[in-house]
C-alpha positions as a Markdown table, in Angstrom:
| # | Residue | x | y | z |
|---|---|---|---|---|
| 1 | Unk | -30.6 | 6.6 | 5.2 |
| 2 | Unk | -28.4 | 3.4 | 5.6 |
| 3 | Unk | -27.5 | 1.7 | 2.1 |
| 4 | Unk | -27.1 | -2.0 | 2.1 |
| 5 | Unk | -24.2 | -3.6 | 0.5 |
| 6 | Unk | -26.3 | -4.8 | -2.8 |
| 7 | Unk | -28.1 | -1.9 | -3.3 |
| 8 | Unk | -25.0 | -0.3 | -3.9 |
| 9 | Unk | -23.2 | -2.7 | -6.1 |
| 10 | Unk | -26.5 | -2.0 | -8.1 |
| 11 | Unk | -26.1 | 1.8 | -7.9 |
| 12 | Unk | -22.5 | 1.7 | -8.9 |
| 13 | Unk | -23.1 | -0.7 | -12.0 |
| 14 | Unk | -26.0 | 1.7 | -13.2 |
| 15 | Unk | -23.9 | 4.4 | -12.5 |
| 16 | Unk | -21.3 | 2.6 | -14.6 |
| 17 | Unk | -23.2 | 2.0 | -17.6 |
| 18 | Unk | -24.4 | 5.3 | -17.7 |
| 19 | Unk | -21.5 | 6.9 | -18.0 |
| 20 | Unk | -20.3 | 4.7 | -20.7 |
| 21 | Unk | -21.7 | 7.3 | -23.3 |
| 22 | Unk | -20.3 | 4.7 | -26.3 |
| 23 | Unk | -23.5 | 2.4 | -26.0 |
| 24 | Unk | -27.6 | 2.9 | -25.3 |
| 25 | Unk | -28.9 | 1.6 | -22.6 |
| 26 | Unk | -32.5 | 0.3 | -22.4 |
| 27 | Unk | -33.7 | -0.6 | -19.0 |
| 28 | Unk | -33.5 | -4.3 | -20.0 |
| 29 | Unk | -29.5 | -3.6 | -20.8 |
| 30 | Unk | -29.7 | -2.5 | -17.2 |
| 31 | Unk | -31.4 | -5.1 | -15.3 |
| 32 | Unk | -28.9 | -7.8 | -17.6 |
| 33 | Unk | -25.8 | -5.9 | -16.1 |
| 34 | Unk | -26.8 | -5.5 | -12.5 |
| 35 | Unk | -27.9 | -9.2 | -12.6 |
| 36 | Unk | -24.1 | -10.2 | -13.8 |
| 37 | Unk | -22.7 | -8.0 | -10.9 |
| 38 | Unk | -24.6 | -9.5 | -8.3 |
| 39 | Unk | -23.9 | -13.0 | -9.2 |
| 40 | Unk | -20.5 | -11.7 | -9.5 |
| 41 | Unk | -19.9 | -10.0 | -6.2 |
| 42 | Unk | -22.4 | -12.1 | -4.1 |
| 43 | Unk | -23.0 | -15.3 | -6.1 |
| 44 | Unk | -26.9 | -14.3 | -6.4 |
| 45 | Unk | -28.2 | -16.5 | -9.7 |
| 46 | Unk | -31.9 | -15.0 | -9.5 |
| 47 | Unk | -31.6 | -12.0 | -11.2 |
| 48 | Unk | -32.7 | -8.8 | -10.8 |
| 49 | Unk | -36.4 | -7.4 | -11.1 |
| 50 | Unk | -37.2 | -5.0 | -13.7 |
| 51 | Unk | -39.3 | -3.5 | -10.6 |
| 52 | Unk | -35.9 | -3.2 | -8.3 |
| 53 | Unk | -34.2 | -1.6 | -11.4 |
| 54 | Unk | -36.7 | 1.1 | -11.8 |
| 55 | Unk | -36.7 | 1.9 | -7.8 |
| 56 | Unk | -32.8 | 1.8 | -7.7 |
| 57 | Unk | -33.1 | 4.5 | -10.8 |
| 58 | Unk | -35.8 | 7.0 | -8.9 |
| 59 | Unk | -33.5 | 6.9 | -5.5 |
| 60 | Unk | -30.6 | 8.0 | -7.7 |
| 61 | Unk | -32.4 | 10.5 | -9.3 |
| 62 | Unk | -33.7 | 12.1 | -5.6 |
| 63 | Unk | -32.2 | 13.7 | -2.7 |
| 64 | Unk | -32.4 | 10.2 | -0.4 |
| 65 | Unk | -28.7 | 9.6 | -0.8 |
| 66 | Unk | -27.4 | 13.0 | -2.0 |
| 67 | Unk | -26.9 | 11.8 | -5.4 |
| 68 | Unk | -29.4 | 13.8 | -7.5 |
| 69 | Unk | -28.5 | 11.9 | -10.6 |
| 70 | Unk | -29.7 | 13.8 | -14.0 |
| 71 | Unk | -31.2 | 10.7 | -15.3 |
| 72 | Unk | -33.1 | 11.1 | -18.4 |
| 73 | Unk | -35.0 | 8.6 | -20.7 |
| 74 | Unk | -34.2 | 9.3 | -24.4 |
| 75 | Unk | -36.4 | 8.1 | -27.1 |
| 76 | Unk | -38.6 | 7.4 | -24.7 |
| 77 | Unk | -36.2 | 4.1 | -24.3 |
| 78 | Unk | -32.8 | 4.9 | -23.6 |
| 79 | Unk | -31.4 | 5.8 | -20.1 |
| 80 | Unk | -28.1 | 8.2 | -20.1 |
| 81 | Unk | -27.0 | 10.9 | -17.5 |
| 82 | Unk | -28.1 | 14.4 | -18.9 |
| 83 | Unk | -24.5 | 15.6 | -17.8 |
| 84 | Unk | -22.0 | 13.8 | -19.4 |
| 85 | Unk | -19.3 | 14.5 | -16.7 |
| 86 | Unk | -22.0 | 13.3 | -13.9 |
| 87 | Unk | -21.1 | 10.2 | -11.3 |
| 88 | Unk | -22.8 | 9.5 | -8.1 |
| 89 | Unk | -18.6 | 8.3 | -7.3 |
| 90 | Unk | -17.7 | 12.1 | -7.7 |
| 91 | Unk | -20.6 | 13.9 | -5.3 |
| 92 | Unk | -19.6 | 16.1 | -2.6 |
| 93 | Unk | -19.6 | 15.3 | 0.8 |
| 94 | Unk | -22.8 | 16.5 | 2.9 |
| 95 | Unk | -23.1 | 18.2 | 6.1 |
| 96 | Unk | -24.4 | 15.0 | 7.7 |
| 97 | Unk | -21.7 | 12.8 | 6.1 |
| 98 | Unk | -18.9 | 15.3 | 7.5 |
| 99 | Unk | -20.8 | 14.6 | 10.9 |
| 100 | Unk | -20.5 | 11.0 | 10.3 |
| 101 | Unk | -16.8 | 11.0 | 9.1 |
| 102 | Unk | -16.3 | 13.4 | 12.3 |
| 103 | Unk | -17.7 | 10.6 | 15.0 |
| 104 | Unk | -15.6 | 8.0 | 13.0 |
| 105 | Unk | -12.5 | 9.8 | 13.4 |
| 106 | Unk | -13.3 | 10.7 | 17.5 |
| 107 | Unk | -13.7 | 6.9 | 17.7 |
| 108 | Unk | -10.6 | 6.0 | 16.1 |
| 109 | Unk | -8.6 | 8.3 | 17.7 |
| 110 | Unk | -9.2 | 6.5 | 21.1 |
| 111 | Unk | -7.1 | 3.6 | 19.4 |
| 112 | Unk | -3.9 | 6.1 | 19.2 |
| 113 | Unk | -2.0 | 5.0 | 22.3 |
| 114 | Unk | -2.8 | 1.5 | 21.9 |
| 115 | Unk | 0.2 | -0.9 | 20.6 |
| 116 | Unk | -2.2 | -3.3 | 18.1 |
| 117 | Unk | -3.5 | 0.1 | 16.6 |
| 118 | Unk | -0.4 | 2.1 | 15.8 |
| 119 | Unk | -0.8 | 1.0 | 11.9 |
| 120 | Unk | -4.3 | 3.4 | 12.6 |
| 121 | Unk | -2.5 | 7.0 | 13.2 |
| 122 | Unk | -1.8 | 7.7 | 9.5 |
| 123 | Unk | -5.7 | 6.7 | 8.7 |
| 124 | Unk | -6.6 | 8.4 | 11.3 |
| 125 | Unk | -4.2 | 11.7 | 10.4 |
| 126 | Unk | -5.7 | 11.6 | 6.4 |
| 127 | Unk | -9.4 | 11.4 | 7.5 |
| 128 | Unk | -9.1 | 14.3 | 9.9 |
| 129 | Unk | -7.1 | 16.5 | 7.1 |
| 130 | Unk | -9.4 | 15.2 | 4.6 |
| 131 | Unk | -12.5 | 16.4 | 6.2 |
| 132 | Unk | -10.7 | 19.3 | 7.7 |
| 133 | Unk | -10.0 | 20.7 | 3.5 |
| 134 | Unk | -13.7 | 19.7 | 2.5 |
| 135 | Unk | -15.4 | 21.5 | 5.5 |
| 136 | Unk | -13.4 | 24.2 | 4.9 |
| 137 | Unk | -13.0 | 24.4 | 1.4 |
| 138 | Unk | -9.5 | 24.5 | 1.4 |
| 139 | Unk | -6.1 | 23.0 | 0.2 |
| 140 | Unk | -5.2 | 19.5 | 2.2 |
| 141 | Unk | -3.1 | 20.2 | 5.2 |
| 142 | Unk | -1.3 | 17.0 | 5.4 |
| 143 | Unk | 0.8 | 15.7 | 2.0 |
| 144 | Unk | 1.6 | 11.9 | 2.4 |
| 145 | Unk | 4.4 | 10.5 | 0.6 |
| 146 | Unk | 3.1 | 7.9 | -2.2 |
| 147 | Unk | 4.0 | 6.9 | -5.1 |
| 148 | Unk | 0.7 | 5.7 | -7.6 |
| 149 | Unk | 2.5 | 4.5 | -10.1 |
| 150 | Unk | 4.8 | 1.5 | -8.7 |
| 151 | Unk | 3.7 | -1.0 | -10.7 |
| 152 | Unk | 2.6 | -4.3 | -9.1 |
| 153 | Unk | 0.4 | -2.2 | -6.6 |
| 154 | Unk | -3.3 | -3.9 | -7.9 |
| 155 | Unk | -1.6 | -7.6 | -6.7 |
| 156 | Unk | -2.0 | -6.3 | -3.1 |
| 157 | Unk | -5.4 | -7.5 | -2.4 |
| 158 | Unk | -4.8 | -11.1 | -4.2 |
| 159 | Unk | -1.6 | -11.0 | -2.3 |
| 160 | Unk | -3.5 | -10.6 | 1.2 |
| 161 | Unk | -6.4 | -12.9 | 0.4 |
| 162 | Unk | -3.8 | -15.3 | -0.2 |
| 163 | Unk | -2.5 | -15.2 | 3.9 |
| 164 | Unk | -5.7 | -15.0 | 4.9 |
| 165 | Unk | -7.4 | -17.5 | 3.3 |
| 166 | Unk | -4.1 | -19.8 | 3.6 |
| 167 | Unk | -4.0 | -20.7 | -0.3 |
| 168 | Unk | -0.8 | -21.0 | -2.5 |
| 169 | Unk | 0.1 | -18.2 | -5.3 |
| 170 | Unk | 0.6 | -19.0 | -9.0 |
| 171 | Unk | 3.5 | -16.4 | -9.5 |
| 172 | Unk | 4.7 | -15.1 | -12.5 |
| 173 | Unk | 8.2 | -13.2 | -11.3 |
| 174 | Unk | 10.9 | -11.6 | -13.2 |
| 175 | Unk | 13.8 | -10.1 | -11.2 |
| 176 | Unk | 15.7 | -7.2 | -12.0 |
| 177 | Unk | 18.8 | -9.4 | -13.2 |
| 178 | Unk | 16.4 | -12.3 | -14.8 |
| 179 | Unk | 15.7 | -11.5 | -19.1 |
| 180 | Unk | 12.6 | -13.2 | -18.5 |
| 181 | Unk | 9.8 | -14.1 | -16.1 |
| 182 | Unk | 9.9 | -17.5 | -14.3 |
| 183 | Unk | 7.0 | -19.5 | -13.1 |
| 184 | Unk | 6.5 | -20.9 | -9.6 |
| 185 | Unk | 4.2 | -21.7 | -6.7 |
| 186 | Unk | 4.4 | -19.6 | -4.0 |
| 187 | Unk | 3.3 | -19.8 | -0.3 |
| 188 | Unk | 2.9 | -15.8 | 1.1 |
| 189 | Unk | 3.4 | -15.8 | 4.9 |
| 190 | Unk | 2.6 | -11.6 | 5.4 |
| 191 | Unk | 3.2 | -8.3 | 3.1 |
| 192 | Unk | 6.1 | -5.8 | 4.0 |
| 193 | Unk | 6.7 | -2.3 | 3.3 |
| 194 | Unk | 9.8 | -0.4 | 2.9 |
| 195 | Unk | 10.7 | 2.7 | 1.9 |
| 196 | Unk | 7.5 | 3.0 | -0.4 |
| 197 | Unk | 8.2 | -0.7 | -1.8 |
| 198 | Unk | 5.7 | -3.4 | -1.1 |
| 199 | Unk | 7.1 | -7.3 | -1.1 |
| 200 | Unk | 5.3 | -10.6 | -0.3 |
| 201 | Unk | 7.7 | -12.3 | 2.2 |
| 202 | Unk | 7.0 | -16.3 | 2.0 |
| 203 | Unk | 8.5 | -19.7 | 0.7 |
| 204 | Unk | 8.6 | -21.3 | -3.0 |
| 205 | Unk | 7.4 | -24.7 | -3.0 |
| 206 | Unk | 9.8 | -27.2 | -1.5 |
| 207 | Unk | 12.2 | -25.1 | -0.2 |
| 208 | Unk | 12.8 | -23.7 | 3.2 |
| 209 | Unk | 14.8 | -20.1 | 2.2 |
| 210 | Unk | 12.3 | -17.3 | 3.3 |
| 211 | Unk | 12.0 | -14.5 | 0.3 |
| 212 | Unk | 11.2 | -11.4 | -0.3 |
| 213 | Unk | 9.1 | -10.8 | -4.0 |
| 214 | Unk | 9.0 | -7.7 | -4.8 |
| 215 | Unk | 5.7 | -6.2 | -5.9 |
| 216 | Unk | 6.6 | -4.2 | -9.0 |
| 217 | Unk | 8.3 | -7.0 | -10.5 |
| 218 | Unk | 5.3 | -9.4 | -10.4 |
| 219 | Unk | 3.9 | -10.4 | -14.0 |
| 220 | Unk | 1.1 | -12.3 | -13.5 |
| 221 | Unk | -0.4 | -13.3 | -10.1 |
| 222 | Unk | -3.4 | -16.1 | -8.8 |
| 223 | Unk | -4.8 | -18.1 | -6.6 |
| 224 | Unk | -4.1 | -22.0 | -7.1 |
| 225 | Unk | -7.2 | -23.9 | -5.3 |
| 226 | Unk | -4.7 | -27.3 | -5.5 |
| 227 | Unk | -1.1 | -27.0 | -4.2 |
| 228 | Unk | -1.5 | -26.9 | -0.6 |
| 229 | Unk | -0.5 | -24.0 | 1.6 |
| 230 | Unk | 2.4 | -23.8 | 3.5 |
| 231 | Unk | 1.9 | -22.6 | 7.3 |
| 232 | Unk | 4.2 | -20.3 | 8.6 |
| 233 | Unk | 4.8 | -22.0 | 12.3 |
| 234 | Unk | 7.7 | -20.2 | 12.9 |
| 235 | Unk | 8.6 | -16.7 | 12.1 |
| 236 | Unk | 6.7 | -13.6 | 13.1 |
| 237 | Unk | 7.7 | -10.0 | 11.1 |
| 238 | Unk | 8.4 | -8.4 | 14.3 |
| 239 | Unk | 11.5 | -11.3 | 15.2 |
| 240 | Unk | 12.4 | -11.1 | 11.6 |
| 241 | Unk | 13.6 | -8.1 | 11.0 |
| 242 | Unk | 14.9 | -7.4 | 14.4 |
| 243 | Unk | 18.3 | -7.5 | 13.8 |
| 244 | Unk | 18.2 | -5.5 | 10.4 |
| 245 | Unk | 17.6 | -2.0 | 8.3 |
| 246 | Unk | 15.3 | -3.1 | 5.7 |
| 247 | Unk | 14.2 | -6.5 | 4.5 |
| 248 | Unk | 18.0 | -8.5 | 3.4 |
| 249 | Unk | 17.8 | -10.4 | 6.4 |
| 250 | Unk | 20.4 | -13.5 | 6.2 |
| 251 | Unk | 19.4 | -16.9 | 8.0 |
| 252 | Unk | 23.5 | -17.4 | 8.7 |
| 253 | Unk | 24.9 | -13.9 | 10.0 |
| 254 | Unk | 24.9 | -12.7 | 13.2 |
| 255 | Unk | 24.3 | -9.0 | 14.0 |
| 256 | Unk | 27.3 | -7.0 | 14.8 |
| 257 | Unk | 27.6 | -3.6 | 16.6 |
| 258 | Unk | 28.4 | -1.2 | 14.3 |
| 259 | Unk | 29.6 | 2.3 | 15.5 |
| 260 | Unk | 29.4 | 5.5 | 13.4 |
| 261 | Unk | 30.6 | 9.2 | 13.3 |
| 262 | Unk | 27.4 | 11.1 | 13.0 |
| 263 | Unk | 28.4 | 14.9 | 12.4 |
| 264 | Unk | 27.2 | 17.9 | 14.0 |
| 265 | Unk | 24.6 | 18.9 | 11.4 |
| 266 | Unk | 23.4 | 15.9 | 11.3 |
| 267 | Unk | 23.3 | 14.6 | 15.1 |
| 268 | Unk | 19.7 | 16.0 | 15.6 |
| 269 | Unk | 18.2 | 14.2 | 12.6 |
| 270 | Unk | 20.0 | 10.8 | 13.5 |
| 271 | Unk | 19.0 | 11.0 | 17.3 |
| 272 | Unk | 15.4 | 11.8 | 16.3 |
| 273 | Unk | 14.9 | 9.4 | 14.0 |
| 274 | Unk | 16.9 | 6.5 | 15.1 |
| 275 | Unk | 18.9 | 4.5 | 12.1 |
| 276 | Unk | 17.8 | 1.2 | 14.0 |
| 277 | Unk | 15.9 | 0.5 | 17.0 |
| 278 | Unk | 19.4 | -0.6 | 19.3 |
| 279 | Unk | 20.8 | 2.8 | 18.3 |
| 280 | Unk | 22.2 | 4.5 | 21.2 |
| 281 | Unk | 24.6 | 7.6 | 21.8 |
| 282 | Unk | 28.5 | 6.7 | 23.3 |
| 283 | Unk | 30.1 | 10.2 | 23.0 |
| 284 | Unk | 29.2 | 13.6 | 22.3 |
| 285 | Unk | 31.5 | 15.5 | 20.8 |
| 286 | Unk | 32.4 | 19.0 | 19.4 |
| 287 | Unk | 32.2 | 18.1 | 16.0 |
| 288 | Unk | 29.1 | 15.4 | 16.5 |
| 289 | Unk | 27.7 | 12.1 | 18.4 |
| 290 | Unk | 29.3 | 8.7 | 18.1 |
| 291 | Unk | 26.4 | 6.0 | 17.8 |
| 292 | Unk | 26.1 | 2.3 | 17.8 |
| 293 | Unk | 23.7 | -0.4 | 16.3 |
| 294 | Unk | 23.5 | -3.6 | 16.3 |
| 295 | Unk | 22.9 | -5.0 | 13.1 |
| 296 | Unk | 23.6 | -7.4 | 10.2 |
| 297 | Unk | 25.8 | -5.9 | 7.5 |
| 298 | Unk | 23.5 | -5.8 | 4.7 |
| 299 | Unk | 22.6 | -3.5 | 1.7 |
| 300 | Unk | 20.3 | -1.2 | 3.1 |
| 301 | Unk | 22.3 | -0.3 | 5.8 |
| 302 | Unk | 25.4 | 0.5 | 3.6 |
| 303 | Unk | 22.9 | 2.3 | 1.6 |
| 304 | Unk | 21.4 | 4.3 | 4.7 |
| 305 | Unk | 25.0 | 5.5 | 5.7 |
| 306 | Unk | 26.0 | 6.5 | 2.1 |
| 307 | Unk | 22.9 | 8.5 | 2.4 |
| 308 | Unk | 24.3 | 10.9 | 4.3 |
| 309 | Unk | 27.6 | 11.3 | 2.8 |
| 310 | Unk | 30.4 | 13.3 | 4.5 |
| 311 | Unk | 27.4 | 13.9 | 7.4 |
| 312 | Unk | 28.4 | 10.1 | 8.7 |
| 313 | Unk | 31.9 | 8.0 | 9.1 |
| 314 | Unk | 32.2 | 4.1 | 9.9 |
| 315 | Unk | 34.3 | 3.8 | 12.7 |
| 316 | Unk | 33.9 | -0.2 | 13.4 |
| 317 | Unk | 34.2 | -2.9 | 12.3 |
| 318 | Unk | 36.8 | -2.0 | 9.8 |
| 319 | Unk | 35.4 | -4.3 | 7.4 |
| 320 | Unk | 32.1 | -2.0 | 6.6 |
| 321 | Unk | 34.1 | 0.9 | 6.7 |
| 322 | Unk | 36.8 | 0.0 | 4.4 |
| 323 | Unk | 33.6 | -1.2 | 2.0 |
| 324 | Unk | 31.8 | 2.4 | 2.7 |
| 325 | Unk | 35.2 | 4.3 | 2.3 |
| 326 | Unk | 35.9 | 2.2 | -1.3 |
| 327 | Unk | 32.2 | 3.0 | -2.3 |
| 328 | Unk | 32.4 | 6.6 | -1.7 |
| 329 | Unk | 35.5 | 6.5 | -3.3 |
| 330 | Unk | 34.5 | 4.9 | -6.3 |
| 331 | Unk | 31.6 | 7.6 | -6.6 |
| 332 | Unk | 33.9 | 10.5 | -6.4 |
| 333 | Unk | 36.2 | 9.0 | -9.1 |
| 334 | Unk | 32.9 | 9.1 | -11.3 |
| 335 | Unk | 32.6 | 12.7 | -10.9 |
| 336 | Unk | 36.6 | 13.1 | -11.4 |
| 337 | Unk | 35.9 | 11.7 | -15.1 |
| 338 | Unk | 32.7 | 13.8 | -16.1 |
| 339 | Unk | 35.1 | 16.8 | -15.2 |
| 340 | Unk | 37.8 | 15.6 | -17.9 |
């Protein structure tokens, strides 16, 4: 049985309140907090019947929507869920809705090959491993890398609506080297991620330098309905970052080709997963590969070949080496004075 979009903002707020065990609930308490969520969520100033409430309350409580709620009336007056640990958020997936999920995912997959769907493969890959462990009752397949704790995560959405609805960002910002937050207008152009970090890539108000903000060191974030938006006219991700590892792209360097020592151990890694899309193999060796990029000399890159360590060498241009060679040197010379 399809649910329409109110009818569920009404279920989850009754569900909401129901589980709040601190406070009774009469059915007038409901019917004044489903009201406020509707003209919340949809702008709807009419109100809710006491009728509507009472219908929305037998649904939950039957087998319609799987929910089976343990709804009881206490004191002949106040509504609570008989189990205290009950949600209708935390009910197990049906028969019908693994069906359901199943067509979805055949339909998606179609998408795979396509270019403007790419982004879809990792949805795609958790719904099929999701359904896959409920079905079967069994331990997920597939473990995505995620971290739920980076801070600044929750400003994602505001951050989108902002492109999409082309309005300017009241941005409260502290950077890792500032002792305090600054304040500043904002104009997002589109969201980046790397390496598990999320940044909104746009202009500050009157200047022309594009930036990178990242999320976890946002303070305060919102929507400013005055200043107007700046239009990106010019730049699109893909052109970007095309000459880079990462997001430090400079408006003023040029990329350089860069050729590197990869070692035997670590040739197979490095071939399948490319440092940068320009890679490409000039020698094979007995000891390894020698491979160049082009690319502009920036932090992430000196921080991708310092990843591997003694696995990778900096052949040209002797500028990045020598930096690469000082840095690892520098390191070592760290561990020379923990052993003293």
């Amino acid at each position: 049985m399809p649910v329409n979009r109110n009818a569920l903002i009404r279920f989850k707020t009754i569900d909401a309140c129901l589980r709040n065990r601190y406070r009774k609930w009469t059915l007038e308490d409901l019917i004044e907090k489903v009201s406020d969520a509707m003209y919340e969520y949809e702008g709807m100033d009419k109100g809710i019947s006491r009728r509507t409430i009472q219908a929305d309350i037998q649904m939950m409580r039957s087998d319609k929507l799987g929910y089976f709620a343990p709804i009881i009336v206490v004191d002949k007056k106040y509504y609570t869920y008989e189990d205290p640990n009950y949600s209708i958020t935390q009910i197990p997936l049906t028969d019908q809705d693994l069906s359901r999920m199943n067509e979805a995912v055949d339909v998606l997959r179609q998408f795979k090959g396509f270019s403007h769907f790419r982004q879809l493969n990792e949805v795609v890959q958790k719904l099929e491993d999701h359904i896959y462990a409920v079905s079967h009752k069994q331990r997920a397949v597939i473990d995505f890398t995620k971290n739920e704790n980076l801070r600044g995560l929750p400003y994602l959405d505001i951050l989108y609506q902002s492109v999409v609805q082309q309005k300017v960002l009241d941005l409260a910002y502290q950077s890792f080297r500032a002792k305090e937050a600054s304040r500043f207008f904002f104009h997002v152009w589109w969201l980046k991620e790397f390496n598990n970090r999320w940044f909104a890539v746009g202009v500050k108000n009157g200047q022309n330098d594009i930036m990178h903000l990242a999320l976890d060191r946002m303070v305060d974030v919102a929507l400013n309905e005055e200043e107007h938006y700046r239009i990106n006219e010019n730049h699109s991700p893909e052109e970007f970052y095309k000459n880079v590892i990462g997001v430090t792209v400079s408006a003023t360097l040029r990329a350089k080709k860069v050729k590197i020592w990869v070692s035997a151990e670590h040739a197979p890694y490095v071939e399948t997963k490319p440092l940068h899309h320009s890679q490409k193999v000039l020698e094979r060796l007995r000891d390894g590969i020698v491979i160049e990029i082009c690319v502009q000399h920036n932090f992430e890159l000196e921080r991708e070949i310092l990843g591997f360590g003694d696995g990778m060498k900096v052949l040209s241009p002797d500028h990045l080496r020598k930096r690469i060679q000082q840095r690892l040197s520098d390191g070592a010379k760290h561990y020379e004075e923990v052993n003293e």
